[in-house]
Every structure is written in structure tokens, then in C-alpha cells.
N, C-alpha and C positions, 0 to 999 in steps of 0.2 A: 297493480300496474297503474292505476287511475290515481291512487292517491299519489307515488311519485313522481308521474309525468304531471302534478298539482304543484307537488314541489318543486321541482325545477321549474315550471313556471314564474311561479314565485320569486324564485331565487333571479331568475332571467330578469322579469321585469325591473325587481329591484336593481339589478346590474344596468339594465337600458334605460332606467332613469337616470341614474349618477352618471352616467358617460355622456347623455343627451343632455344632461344640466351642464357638466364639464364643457364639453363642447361649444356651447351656447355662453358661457365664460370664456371659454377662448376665442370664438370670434369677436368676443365684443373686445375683447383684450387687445386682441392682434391690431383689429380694424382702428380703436382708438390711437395705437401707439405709430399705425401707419398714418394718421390725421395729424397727430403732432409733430413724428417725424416732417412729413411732407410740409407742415405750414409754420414750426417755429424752428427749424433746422437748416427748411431747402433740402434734403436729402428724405427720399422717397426708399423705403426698406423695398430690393427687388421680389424677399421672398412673401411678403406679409399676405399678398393678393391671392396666393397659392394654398399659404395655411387657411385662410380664412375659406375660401374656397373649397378647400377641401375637408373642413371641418363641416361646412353648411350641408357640404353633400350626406356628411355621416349624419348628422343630425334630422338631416331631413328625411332620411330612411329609418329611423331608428325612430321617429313620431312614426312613420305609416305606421309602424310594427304597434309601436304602444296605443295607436288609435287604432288597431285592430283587435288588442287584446283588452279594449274597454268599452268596444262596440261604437266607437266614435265617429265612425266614416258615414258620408252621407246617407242620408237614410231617407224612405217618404213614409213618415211618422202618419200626415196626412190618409190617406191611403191605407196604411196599414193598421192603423187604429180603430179606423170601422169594421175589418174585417171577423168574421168568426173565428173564436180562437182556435179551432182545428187548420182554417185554412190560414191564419195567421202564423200558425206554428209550421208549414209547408210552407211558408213565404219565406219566414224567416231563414229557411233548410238552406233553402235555393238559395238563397244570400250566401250565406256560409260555404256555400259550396261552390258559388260563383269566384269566393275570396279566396277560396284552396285553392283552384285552379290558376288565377291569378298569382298567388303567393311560389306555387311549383313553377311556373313560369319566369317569374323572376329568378327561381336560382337557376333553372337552367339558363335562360339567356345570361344571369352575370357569371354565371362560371364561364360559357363562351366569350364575353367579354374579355375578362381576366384571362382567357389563355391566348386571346387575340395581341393582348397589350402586353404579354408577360417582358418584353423587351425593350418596352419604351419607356423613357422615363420624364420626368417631369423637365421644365425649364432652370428652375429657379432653385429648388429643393434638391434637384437628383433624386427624387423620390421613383417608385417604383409606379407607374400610373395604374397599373395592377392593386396595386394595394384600395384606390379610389374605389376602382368600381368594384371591389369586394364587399361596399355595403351593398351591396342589390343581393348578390346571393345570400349573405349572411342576415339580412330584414326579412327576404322569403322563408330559411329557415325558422326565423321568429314567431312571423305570420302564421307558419303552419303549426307550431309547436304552441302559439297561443290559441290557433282554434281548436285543435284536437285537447290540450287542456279543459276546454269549455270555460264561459265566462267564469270570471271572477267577481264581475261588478254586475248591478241591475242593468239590464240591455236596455230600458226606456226610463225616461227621465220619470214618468208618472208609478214606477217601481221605487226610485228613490224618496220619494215625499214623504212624509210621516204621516201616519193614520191622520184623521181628521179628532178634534176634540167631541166629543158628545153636545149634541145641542141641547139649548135647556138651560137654567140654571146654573150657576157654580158653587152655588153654596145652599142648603137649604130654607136660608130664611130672607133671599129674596125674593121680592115680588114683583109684579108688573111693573114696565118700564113704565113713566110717566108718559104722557103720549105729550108731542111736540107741536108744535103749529098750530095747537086749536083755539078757536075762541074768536 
């Protein structure tokens, strides 16, 4: 069970990258072609301001997601650093668990949302305004499915570092350093 809910992890994240990149190409796409439009045309695209918009929003849920599935969200590193590692590992729980509850909340509230708006539709697009705030419940899904996966990356930056080199020497046949300044 643990090794496939790794997997789809996996497979997820991968996915929430490529769509978060996409996206983040599209607003820049949109918004550039809205700036040329508007300043070497005179003609302003009605619907540019809406994709773009509505791109930034997926995007912008779709980072919570992947900043919670790399352990990226704020943290007091401070604070938790000095701690003993039993009670650091109880601190860290609570996090976790503060962020499930968080992440269950978002999909309920945006499923609520979405059946609030299921009849409204955008200005410009005719888009379904339901479909917008379907990233809130679809990031809390994320969110919870990246923490019940359990990390994938080292949770503190001093995890990632690489051993330190051996002090000492690097070769056998050197010697003391000359000493500097004297005399």
C-alpha cells in the first residue's frame, strides 16, 4: 500500500510540475501578447486578463501543493533546530498535521465553492467560474496525498549538504603549511 501511494506520488508530482511550468508559460504568453496587443495595435484582447488570471490562480495552488510535498512552506528552522530530536520529531508531527487539516479544509470549502458557482460563468471566456475554483479542492487533494505519501526530499536544508571532506591532509606527502605573517 505504501509503496503505491509512493507511486502515484510520484507520478502526481511529476504531473504538477509540467502543468505548473505550462501554466507559468502561459501567463507569460498571454500577458506579453496582451502588452503588444494594447501598445503596438491600440486593441486590448477582452479575454487575455481572464486567462491569465485564471492560469495564475491554478498555478498558484498547484506550488502550495508542490511546496508541501518538498517541505517548503514556512518553517522556524530557528527554533526547531535546537530542539531534541524526540521533541523535534513531535514538532514536526504537529506540522504535518496542522497541514492535513488545512489541506481537508480546502477541499471541502472548494468543493463548496464550486457548487456555489456551478452556474456562473466568466465574462469574457464563458468559461465555467466553477472550473477556477476547482484548484482549491483539487491542491488539498494533493496536499494530503503528498503528506500521507511521506517526504520525498530531505525536510531540512542541513539533510541535503554533503558530508563534510576529512580534515587533515589530502595527500600523504604533504606537510605543514608554511606559517604566514611571521618575522
Amino acid at each position: 500500500m505504501r509503496h503505491s501511494l509512493r507511486t502515484l506520488n510520484r507520478r502526481l508530482v511529476a504531473l504538477e510540475t509540467m502543468a505548473a511550468g505550462g501554466l507559468i508559460v502561459a501567463v507569460c504568453a498571454v500577458v506579453l501578447l496582451q502588452v503588444g496587443m494594447r501598445y503596438l495595435f491600440a486593441y486590448p484582447n477582452p479575454w487575455s486578463e481572464e486567462v491569465s488570471r485564471f492560469c495564475f490562480i491554478w498555478v498558484s495552488m498547484l506550488g502550495a501543493s508542490l511546496a508541501v510535498e518538498h517541505r517548503a512552506h514556512f518553517r522556524f528552522d530557528q527554533v526547531t533546530s535546537g530542539l531534541a530530536p524526540r521533541l523535534k520529531s513531535v514538532v514536526e508531527t504537529f506540522a504535518a498535521a496542522v497541514v492535513l487539516l488545512v489541506a481537508l479544509v480546502l477541499v471541502a470549502m472548494g468543493i463548496s465553492l464550486m457548487v456555489l458557482t456551478m452556474d456562473e460563468r466568466s465574462s469574457a471566456l464563458n468559461l465555467p467560474i466553477a472550473w477556477v475554483y476547482a484548484a482549491v479542492p483539487v491542491a488539498g487533494v494533493l496536499m494530503v496525498i503528498h503528506l500521507l505519501a511521506g517526504p520525498s526530499q530531505p525536510s531540512t536544508p542541513e539533510d541535503m549538504d554533503p558530508p563534510a571532506p576529512p580534515a587533515g591532509p589530502t595527500s600523504p606527502s604533504a606537510g605543514p603549511s608554511p606559517a604566514v605573517g611571521t618575522g
